[in-house]
N, C-alpha and C positions, 0 to 999 in steps of 0.2 A: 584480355578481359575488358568489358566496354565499363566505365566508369557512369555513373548516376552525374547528371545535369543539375547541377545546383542554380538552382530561381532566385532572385533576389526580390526578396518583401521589402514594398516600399510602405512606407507610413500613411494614411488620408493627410495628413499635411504636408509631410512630403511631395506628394503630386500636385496640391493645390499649389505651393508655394513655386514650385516645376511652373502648373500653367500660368500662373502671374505673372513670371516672366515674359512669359509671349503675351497674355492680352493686356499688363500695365506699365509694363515696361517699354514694349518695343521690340523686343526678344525675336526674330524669326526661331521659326522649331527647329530648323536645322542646329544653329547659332547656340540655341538654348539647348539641348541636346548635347551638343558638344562639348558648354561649358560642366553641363552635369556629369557628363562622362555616363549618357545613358543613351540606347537606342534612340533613334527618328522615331520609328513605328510609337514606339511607347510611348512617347509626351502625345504623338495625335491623338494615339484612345484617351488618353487623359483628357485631352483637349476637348476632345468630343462629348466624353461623357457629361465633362464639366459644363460645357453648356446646353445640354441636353437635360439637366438638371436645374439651370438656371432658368429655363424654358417651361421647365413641367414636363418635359414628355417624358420623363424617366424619374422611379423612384430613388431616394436618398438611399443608403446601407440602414438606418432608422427605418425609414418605412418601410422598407424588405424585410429589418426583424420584424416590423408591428404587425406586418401584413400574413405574414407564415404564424404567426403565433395564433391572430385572430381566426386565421383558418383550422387552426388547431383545434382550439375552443370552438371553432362551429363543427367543425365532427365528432367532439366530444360531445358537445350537446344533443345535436339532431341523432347520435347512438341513445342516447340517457331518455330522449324523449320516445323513440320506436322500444321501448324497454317497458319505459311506464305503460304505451299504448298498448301494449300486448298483457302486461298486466293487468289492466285496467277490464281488460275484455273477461278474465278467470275472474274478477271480485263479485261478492255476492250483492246482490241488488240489494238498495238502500232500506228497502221497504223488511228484509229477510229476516236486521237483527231486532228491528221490535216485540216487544212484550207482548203477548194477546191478554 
């Protein structure tokens, strides 16, 4: 019977502190990798993403919550709004409920 692959969760500090080794220390990836007792492959995506962030061209784990929320709230709204428009079309003209 084949056993389930257990992934190890690392921290967001965890990996920064990971890539500061290599960009303020001195650390080669391999070097630094080894001292961690973690994969090569995985300090580079660290690495990478880290300054792909520091660059701008990639969003924060913040801005990926702000950004899926706000799209949340704009399909909430733009439904709320095609609701009222559709009501708006049955209500009786302004003119209807005056007195004569």
């Amino acid at each position: 019977m084949k056993q389930k692959r257990q992934y190890t969760q690392y921290t967001k500090e965890y990996k920064e502190e990971a890539v500061a080794l290599v960009r303020e220390q001195g650390y080669s990836v391999p070097e630094a990798a080894k001292s961690l007792g973690i994969n090569t492959n995985i300090l580079y995506r660290w690495k990478e993403k880290f300054e792909k962030e520091l660059e701008g061209k990639s969003l924060s784990i913040d801005e990926r919550t702000e950004l899926k929320k706000l799209r949340k709230e704009i399909k909430t709204l733009r439904m709320e709004k095609e609701i009222l428009k559709k009501a708006s079309a049955f209500a009786m003209p302004s003119g209807a409920l005056r007195e004569k």
